[in-house]
C-alpha positions in Angstrom: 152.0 120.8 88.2 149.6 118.2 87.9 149.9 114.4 88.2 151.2 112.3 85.7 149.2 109.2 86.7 147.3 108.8 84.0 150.3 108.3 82.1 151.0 104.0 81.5 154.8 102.8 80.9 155.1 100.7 77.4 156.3 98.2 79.7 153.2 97.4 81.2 151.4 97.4 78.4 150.9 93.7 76.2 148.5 93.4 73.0 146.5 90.1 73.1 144.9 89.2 69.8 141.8 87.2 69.5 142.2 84.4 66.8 138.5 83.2 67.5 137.1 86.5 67.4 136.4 86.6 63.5 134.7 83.0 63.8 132.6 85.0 66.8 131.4 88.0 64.5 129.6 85.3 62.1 127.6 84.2 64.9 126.7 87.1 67.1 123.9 88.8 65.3 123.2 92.7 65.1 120.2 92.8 67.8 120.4 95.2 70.3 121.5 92.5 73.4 123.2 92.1 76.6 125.8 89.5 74.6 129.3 88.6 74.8 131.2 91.2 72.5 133.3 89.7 70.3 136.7 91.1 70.5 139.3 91.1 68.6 142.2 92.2 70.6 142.7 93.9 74.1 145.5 95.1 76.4 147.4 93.0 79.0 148.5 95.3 82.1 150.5 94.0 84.3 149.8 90.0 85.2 145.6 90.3 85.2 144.2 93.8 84.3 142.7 93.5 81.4 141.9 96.9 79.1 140.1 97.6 75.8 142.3 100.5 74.0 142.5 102.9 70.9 145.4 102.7 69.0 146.4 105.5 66.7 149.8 105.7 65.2 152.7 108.4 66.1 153.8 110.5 63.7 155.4 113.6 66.3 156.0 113.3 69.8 153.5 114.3 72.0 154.0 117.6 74.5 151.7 118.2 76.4 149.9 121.8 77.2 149.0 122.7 80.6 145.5 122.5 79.1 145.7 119.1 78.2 147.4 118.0 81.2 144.5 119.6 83.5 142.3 117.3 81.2 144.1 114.2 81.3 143.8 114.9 85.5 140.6 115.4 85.5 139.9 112.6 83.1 141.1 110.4 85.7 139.6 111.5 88.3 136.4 110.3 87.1 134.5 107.5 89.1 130.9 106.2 88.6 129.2 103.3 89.0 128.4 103.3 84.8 131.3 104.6 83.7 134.5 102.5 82.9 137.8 103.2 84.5 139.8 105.4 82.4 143.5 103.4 83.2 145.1 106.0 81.1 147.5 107.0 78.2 150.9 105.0 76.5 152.6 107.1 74.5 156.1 108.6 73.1 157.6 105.5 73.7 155.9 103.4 70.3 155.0 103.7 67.4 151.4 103.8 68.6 149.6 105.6 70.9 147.3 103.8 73.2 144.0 105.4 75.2 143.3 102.7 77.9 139.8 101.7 79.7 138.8 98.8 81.8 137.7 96.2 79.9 133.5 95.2 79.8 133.0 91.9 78.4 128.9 92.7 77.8 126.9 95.4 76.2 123.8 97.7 77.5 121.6 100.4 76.4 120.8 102.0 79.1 123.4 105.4 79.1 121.6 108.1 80.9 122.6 108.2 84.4 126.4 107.3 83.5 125.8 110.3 80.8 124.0 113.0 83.4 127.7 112.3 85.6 129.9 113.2 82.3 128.3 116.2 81.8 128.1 117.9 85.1 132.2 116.6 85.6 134.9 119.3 84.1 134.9 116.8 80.9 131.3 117.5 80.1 130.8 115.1 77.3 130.9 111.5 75.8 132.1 112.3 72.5 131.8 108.8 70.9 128.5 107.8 72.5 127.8 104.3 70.0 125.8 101.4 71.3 129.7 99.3 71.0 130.6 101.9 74.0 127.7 101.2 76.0 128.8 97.9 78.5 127.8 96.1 81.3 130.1 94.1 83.5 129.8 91.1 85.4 127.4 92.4 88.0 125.0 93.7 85.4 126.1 96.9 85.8 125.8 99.4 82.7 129.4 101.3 82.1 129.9 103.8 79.3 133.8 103.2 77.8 136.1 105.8 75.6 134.4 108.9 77.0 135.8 112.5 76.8 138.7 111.5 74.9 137.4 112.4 71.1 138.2 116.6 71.2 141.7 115.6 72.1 142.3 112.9 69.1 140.6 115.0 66.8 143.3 118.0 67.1 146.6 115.2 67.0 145.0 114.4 63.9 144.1 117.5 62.5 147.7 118.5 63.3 149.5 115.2 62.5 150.4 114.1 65.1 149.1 111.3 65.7 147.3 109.1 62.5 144.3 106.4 62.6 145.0 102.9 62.1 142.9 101.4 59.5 141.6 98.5 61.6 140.8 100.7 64.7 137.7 102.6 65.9 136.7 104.6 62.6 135.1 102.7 60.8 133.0 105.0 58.4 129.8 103.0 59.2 130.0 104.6 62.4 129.7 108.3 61.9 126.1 108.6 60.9 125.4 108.0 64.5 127.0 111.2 65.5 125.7 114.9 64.8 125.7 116.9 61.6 127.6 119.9 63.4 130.2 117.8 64.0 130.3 115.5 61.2 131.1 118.6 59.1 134.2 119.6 60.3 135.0 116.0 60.6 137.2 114.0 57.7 134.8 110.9 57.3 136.9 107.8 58.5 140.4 109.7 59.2 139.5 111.5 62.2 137.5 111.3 65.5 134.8 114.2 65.7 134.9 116.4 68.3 132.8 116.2 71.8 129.9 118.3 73.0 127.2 118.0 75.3 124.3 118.8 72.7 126.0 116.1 70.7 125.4 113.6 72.9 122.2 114.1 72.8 122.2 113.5 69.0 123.6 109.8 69.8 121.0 109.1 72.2 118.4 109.8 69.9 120.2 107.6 67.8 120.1 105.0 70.7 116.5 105.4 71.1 115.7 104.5 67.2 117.7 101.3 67.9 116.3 100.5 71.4 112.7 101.0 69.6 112.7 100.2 65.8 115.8 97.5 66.5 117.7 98.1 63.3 120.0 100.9 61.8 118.2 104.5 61.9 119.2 104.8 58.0 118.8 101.5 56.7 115.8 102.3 54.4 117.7 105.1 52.1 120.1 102.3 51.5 123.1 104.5 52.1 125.6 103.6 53.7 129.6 104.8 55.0 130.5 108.4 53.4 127.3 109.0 50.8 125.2 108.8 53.8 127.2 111.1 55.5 127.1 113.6 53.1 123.2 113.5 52.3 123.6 113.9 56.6 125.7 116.9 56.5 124.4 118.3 52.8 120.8 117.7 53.0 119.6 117.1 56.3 119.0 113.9 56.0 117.2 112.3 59.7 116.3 108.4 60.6 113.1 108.5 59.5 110.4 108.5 62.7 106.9 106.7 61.7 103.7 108.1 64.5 103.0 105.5 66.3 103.0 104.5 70.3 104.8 105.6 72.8 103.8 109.0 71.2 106.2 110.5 74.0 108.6 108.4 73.2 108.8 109.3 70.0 108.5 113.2 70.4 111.4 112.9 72.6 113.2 111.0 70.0 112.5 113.6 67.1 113.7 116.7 69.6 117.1 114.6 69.8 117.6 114.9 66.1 116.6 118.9 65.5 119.4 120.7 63.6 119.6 122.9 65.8 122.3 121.6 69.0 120.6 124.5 71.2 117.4 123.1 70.9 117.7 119.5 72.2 116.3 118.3 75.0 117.8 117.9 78.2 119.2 114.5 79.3 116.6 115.1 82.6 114.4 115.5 79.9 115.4 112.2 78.1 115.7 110.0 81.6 112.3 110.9 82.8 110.1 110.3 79.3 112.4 106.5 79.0 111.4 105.7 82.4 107.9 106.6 82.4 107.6 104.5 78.4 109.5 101.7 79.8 108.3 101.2 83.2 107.2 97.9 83.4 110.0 96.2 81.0 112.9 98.7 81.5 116.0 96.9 81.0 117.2 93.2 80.5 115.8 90.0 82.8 118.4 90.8 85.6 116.7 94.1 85.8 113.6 93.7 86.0 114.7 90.4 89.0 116.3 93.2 90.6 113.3 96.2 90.6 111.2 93.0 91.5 113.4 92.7 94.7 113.7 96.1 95.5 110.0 96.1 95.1 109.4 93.3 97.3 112.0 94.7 99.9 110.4 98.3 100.2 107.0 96.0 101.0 108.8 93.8 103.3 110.8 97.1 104.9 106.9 98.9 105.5 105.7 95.6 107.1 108.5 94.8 109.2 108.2 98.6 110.0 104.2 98.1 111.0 104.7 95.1 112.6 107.4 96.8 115.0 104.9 99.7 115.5 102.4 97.2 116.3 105.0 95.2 119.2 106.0 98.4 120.0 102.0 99.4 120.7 102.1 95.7 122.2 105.2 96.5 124.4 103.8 100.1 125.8 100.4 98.2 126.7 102.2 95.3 128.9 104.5 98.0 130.5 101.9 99.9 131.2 99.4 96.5 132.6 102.8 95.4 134.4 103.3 99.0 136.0 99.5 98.9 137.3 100.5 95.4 139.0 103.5 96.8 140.0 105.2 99.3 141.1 107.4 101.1 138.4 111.0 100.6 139.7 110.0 96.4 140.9 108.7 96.2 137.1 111.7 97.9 135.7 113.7 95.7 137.6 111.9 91.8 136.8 111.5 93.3 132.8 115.6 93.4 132.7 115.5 89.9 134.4 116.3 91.1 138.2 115.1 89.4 140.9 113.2 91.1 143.9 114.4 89.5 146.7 111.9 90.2 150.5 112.1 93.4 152.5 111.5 94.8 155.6 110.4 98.7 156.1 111.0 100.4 159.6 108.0 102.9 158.7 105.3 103.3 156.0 101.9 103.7 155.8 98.8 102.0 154.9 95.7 103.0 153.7 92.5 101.0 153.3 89.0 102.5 152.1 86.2 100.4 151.6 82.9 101.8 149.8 79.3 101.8 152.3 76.3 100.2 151.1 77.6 98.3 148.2 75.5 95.1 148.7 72.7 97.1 148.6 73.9 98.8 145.2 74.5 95.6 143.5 71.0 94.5 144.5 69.6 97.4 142.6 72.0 96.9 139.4 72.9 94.0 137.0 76.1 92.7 136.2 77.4 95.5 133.7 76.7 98.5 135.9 78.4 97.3 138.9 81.6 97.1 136.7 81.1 100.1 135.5 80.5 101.7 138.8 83.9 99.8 140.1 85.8 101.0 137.3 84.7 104.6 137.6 84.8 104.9 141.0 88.7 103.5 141.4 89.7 105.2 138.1 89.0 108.5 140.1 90.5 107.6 142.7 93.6 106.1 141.0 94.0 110.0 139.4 94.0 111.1 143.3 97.1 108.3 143.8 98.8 109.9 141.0 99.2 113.2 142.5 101.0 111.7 145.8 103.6 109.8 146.8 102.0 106.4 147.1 101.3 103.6 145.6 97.8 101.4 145.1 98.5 97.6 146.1 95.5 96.2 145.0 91.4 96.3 144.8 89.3 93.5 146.4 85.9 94.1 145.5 84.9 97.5 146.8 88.0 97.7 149.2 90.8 99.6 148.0 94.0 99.5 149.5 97.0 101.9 149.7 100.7 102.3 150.7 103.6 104.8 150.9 106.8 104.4 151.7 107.3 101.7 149.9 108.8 100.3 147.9 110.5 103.8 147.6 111.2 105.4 151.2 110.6 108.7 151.5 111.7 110.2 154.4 108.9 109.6 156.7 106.7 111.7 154.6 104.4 108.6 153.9 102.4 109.7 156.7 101.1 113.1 155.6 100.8 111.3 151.7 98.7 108.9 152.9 96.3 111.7 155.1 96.0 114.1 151.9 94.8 111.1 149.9 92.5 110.2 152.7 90.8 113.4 152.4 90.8 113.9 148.8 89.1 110.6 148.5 86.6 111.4 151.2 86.0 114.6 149.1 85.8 113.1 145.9 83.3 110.2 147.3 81.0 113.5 148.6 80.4 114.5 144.8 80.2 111.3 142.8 77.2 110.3 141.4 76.3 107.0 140.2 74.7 106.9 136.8 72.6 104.1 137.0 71.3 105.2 140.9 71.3 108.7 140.8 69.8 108.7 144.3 72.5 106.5 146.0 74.7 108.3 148.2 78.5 106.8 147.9 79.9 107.0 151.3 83.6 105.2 152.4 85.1 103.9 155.7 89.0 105.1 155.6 91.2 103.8 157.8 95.3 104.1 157.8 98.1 103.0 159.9 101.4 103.6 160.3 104.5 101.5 161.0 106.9 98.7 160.2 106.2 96.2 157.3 107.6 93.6 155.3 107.2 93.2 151.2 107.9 91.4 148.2 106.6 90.0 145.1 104.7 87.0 144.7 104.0 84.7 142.0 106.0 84.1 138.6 103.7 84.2 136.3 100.9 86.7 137.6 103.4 88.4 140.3 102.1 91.0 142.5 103.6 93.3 145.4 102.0 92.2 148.5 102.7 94.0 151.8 102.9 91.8 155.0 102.6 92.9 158.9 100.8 94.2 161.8 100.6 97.6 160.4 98.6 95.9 157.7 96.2 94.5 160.3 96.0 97.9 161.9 95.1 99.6 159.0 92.1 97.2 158.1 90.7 97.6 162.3 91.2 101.1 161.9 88.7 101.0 159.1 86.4 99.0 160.8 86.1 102.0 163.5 85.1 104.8 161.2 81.9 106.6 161.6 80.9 109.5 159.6 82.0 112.2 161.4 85.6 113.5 160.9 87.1 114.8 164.3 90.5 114.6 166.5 90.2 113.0 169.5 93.0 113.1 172.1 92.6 109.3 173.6 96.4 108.5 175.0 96.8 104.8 175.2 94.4 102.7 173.6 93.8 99.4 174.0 94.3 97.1 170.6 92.7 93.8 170.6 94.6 90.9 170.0 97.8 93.3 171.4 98.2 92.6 174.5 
């Protein structure tokens, strides 16, 4: 069984007529607008909701098929921004029969997205698509009113069961608007015509000639109520469409009135050509405010989104500047606001290397190629660092200085770390060339030293990792005493200066 929910007790239901509303229609106008309506009467629900109805008299009592039931359900069911909330149905307990939708206090033209929904739900059609159905509410938002209801009415009428009332909904002046199939099989002013898809279509054409010429499609034959209707359904009769601009426009407008329903064009068809003829004026002030800021915030959304990719480029480049001043778990540490407070190591290892003959090199360069040499040079040798276990403290000049073990222990393997990068240095020195002094020989004194050391960062605004220490001290004497031979030399106890 399917829900009744559609179904509205008579005791919820409260007519409210409009005294002012025939004072209102004298100064509305006809233009095509986003105006007030003028209103002459509306339903009360309950304390506050407010509904716009159709009223048709009872002549049987209503039972309902399990056809029409399944509609009414799905009917219900429907929700979309631009459609109006079908509240539902009062009836066998009047004399009149009430259809029920939320109640739109403006009125729009545009239909088609609203439209596209109705025909892909299990209604599939409008049925009484008039520029009076076509609302906006409060928010500017368009909402199509007293859809998929018309196939229903039209067979209680044919079948009299239920019967118009005079001053509701069909007035003859309306029915040009709707398509000669179903205007035939229609009694002109007694009875709703039926719904279809391809009618639809029909009354958006109808739309369009409004929306364009701004006045009634038929106005120049000067016919008007149930003539015009039959010169429609007799003769043929179509609003008349002058060539002009938008040519497209007016194509599309044309198609919508062919005789032939089949042959219509598609409402994708419809939506795409209105949008493109429209595009810089489509729709009413609030509209266009509203593409305007939608406009402005895709543009703000794309620079916000460079301007991150640019502090993100920003952010890589200082981690990467902080990571060459530091080493990467003290800079991971100070960028999440830690502090690094003073260590002591029992072992690591300290590397010095110092290139030969650089005075004489800069005396046979300028300015630019010594940099160049420098930043060579160490860039090689910082690719050496990279494969090891180590980490490089800090150049002075052409002295480059190296430790492991810290700030990371690793087992006492700083040692053999610091020896492979002795020698891979040494080798890489033996193949350089310098560009500038192709003749120049680069030589380096290495010297290394192991043992206990203290560390810690310095400085708040330029910090640095500085080791402390007599291994430190070792390291640099031990590079004083290099000569350019490489051999192992069993000495036993040495004498240290300044040791003893």
């Amino acid at each position: 069984m399917f829900r009744m929910h559609w179904r509205i007790p008579k005791e919820l239901v409260k007519i409210i007529e409009n005294t002012q509303a025939n004072f209102k229609a004298t100064k509305a106008g006809e233009g095509l607008s986003t105006k007030r309506r003028v209103i002459a009467s509306y339903a009360l629900m309950g304390a506050n909701i407010k509904a716009e109805f159709i009223a048709l008299k009872h002549m049987k009592k209503i039972k309902w098929t399990r056809p029409e039931l399944k509609f009414l359900f799905e009917l219900k069911q429907l929700n979309h921004d631009n459609l109006t909330k079908f509240y539902g149905i009062c009836c066998n307990e009047l004399d009149t029969f009430y259809v029920l939708h939320a109640l739109i206090e403006r009125a729009s033209l545009e239909v088609y997205i609203g439209l596209q929904y109705l025909h892909k739900s299990a209604i599939g059609y409008h049925g009484l698509l008039i520029t009076k159905h076509c609302l906006i509410d409060t928010n500017w938002v368009l909402k199509l009113t007293n859809f998929g209801i018309s196939s229903m009415l039209h067979e209680f009428v044919k079948w009299n069961v239920l019967h118009p009332l005079a001053e509701n909904h069909l007035s003859a002046d309306y029915f040009p608007m709707f398509a000669p199939e179903l205007l035939r099989e229609t009694s002109v002013g007694d009875n709703y015509p039926r719904g279809t898809s391809q009618g639809d279509v029909y009354c958006m054409g109808m739309i369009l000639y409004w929306l364009i010429y701004r006045t009634d499609p038929f106005e120049k034959t000067g016919l008007k109520g149930k003539s015009l209707v039959n010169e429609i359904c007799k003769k043929g009769l179509k609003p008349e469409v002058e060539d002009g601009d938008p040519e497209a426009l007016l194509k599309l407008m044309r198609e919508c009135f062919n005789s032939t329903p089949e042959n219509r064009p598609k409402l994708k068809t419809i939506s795409q050509t209105v949008s493109k003829a429209f595009a810089s004026t489509k729709g009413n002030l609030v509209d266009q405010m509203i593409r305007m800021n939608e406009k402005y915030a895709q543009n703000l959304e794309q620079i916000v989104a460079e301007r991150n990719s640019m502090l993100q480029e920003a952010q890589e480049q200082t981690d990467r500047l902080l990571n060459e001043m530091l080493p990467v778990s003290i800079a991971s540490i100070l960028k999440a606001g830690g502090t690094i407070p003073p260590r002591s190591y029992e072992s690591a290892t300290v590397l010095f290397v110092q290139l030969c003959d650089f005075p004489a090199l800069v005396g046979r360069s300028g300015p630019e190629e010594v940099i160049m040499f420098l930043n060579d040079i160490f860039d090689r040798f910082d690719v050496i660092i990279k494969r090891h276990d180590a980490y490089k403290v800090e150049t002075t000049g052409e002295t480059y200085m190296v430790a492991s073990g810290v700030p990371s222990e690793n087992d006492g393997r700083h040692v053999i770390e610091i020896a492979e990068i002795s020698l891979e240095i040494r080798e890489e020195s033996y193949v350089y060339k310098v560009a500038h002094c192709p003749d120049f020989k680069v030589s380096v004194r290495i010297g290394f030293h192991c043992g206990p050391i203290a560390a810690g960062v310095i400085g708040i605004r330029s910090p640095r990792y500085c080791l402390f220490g007599d291994t430190t001290s070792e390291a640099t004497a031990r590079k004083l005493m290099t000569t350019e031979e490489y051999s192992l030399v069993k000495r036993g106890i040495v004498h240290v200066k300044g040791k003893g």
